[in-house]
C-alpha positions in Angstrom: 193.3 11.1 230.2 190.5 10.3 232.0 190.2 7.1 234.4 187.5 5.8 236.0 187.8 5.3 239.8 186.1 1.6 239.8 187.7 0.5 237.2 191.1 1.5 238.4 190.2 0.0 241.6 189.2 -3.4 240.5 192.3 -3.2 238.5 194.2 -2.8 242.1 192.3 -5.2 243.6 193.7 -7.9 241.2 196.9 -7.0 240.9 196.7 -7.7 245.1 198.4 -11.5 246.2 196.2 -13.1 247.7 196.0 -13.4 251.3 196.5 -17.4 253.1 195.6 -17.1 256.2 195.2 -20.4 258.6 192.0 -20.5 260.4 192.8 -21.7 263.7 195.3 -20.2 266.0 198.6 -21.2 266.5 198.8 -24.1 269.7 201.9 -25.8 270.2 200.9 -29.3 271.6 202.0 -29.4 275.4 205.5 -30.7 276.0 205.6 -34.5 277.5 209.0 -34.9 278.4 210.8 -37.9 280.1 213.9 -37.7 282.4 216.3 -41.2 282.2 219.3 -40.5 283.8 221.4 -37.6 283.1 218.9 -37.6 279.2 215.6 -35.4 278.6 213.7 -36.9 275.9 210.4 -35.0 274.6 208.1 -37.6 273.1 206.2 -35.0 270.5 209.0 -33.1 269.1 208.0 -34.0 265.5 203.9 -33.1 266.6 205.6 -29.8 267.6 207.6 -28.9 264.9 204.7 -29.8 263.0 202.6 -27.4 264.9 205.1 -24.6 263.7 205.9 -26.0 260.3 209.2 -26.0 260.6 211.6 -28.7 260.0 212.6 -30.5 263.3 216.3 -30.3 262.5 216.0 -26.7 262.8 213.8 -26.4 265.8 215.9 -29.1 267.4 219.6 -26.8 266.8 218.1 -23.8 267.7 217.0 -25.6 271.2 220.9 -26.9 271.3 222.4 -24.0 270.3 220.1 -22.3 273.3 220.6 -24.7 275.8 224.3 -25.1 275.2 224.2 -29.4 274.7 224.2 -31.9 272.2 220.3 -33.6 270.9 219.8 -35.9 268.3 216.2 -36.5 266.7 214.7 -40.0 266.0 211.5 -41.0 266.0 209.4 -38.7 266.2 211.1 -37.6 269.6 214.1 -35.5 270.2 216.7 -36.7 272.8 218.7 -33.9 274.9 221.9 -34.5 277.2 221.4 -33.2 281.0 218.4 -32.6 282.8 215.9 -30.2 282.2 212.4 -28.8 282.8 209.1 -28.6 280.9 209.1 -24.8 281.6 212.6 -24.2 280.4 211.9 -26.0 276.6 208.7 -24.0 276.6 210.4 -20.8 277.0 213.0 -21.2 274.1 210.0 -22.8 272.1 208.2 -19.5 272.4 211.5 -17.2 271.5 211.9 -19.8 268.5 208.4 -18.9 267.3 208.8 -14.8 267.7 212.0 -15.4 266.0 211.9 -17.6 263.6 207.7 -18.6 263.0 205.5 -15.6 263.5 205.4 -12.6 260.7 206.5 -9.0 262.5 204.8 -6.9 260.2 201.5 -8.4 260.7 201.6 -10.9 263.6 200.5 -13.5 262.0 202.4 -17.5 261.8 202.0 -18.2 258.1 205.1 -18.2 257.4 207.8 -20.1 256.0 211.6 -20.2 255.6 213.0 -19.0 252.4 217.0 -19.5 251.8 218.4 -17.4 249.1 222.4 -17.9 248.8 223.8 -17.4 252.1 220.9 -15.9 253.6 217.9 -16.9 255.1 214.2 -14.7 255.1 211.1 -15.2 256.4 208.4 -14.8 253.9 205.1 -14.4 254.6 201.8 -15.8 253.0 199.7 -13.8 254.4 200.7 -10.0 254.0 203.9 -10.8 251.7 206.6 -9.0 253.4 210.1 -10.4 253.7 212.6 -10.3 256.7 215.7 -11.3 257.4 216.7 -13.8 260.3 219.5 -14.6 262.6 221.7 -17.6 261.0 221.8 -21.0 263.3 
């Protein structure tokens, strides 16, 4: 049998997925958060958890799971019991997206949330591969 190498190429070549990559780099929009009383309330949660196309109840438990406390979401904003900093959300914001957002075989934040019976993956659109998460 003889093959040709360009045509078995171009036979590779569309057998490939094809690659979604978003254009612009992942931001998160800054935190604006409001202390009343012994509450913390950020205003942009649901900008946020639109930033990292996730779901804002799952953003929102891993952040009370983190953090130890009890939050409810409503209106676009998320509402936490006790006092805390800008610097502390933004620090479990950025574990939540190495964790749970950005792809560790190629880096990259197109990703999204697959559950298959008990188990959760992250699949990714832009290289394809498949990982397994931690449970919340």
């Amino acid at each position: 049998m003889s093959f040709n190498y360009d045509d078995l190429l171009n036979r590779a070549c569309q057998q490939m997925p094809e690659v979604q990559a978003k254009k612009e780099r992942l931001e998160l929009p800054r935190i604006m958060i409001q202390t009343i009383g012994m509450r913390t309330i950020i205003a942009n949660f649901k900008d946020i958890a639109d930033a990292l196309d996730r779901d804002p109840q799952h953003v929102i438990k891993f952040l009370t799971r983190e953090m130890a406390t009890a939050a409810t979401f409503h209106d676009s904003r998320a509402i936490f019991q006790g006092k805390f900093r800008a610097d502390s959300f933004e620090r479990l914001l950025q574990r939540y997206l190495e964790g749970y957002v950005v792809c560790p075989v190629c880096k990259r934040p197109d990703t999204k949330l697959v559950k298959e019976k008990r188990l959760t993956f992250l699949t990714c659109n832009a290289c394809g591969a498949k990982s397994s998460i931690k449970q919340l």
